[in-house]
C-alpha positions as CSV (number, residue, x, y, z in Angstrom):
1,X,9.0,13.0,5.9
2,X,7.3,15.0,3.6
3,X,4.4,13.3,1.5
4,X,5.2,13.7,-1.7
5,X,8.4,12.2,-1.1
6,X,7.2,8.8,0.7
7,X,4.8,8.6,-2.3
8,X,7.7,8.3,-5.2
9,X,9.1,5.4,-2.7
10,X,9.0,1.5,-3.3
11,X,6.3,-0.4,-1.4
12,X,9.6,-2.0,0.5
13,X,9.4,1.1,2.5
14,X,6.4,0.5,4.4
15,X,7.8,-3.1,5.7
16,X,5.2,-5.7,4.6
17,X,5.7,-9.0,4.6
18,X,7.5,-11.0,1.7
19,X,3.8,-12.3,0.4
20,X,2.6,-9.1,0.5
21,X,5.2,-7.1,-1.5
22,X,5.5,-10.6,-3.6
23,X,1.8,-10.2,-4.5
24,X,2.1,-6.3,-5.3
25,X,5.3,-6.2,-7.7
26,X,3.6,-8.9,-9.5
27,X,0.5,-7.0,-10.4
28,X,2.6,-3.8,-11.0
29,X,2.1,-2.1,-7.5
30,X,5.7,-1.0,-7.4
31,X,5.7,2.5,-5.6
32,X,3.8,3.4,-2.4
33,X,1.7,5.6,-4.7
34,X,0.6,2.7,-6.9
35,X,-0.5,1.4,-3.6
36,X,-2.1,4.4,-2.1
37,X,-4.3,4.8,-5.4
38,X,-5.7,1.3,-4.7
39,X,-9.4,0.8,-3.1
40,X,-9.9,-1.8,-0.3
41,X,-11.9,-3.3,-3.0
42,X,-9.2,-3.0,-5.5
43,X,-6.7,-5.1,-3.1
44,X,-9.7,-7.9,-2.4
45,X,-9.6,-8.6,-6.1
46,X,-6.2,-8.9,-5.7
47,X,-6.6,-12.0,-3.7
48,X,-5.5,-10.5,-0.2
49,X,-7.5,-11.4,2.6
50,X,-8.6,-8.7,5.2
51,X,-6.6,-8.9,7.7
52,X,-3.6,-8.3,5.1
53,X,-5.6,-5.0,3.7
54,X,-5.9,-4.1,7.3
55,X,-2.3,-4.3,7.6
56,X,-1.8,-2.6,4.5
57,X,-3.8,0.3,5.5
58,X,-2.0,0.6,8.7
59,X,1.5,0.7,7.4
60,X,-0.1,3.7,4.8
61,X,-1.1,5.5,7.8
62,X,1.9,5.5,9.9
63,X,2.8,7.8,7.2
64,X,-0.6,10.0,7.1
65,X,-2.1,8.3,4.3
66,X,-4.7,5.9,3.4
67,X,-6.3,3.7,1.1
68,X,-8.4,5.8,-1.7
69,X,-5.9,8.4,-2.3
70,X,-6.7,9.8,1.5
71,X,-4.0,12.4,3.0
72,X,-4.0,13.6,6.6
């Protein structure tokens, strides 16, 4: 799938758990570019512990991206 394309799509895509995509909508993280603009740091203030950013980051890169706006 190409990048650009998984970026215009709603955080559902990546699977998280109902808490986690609870948490996001409500503080406007709505597409999986929202959430790919986000810092480690950004998603600690959001109150999300680390294993739950951990998570987070692993579900961006099963599609080649990462936290900080990171492509591979």
């Amino acid at each position: 799938m190409k990048k650009k394309k998984i970026l215009e799509k709603g955080i559902e895509e990546l699977s998280l758990d109902t808490k986690a995509l609870k948490l996001l909508k409500e503080n406007d993280i709505i597409t999986v570019e929202d959430l790919w603009s986000k810092k480690r740091k950004d998603l600690k203030e959001l109150n999300f512990s680390d294993s739950e950013i951990t998570t987070i980051a692993i579900k961006l890169q099963l599609y080649g991206l990462d936290l900080n706006k990171k492509i591979y």
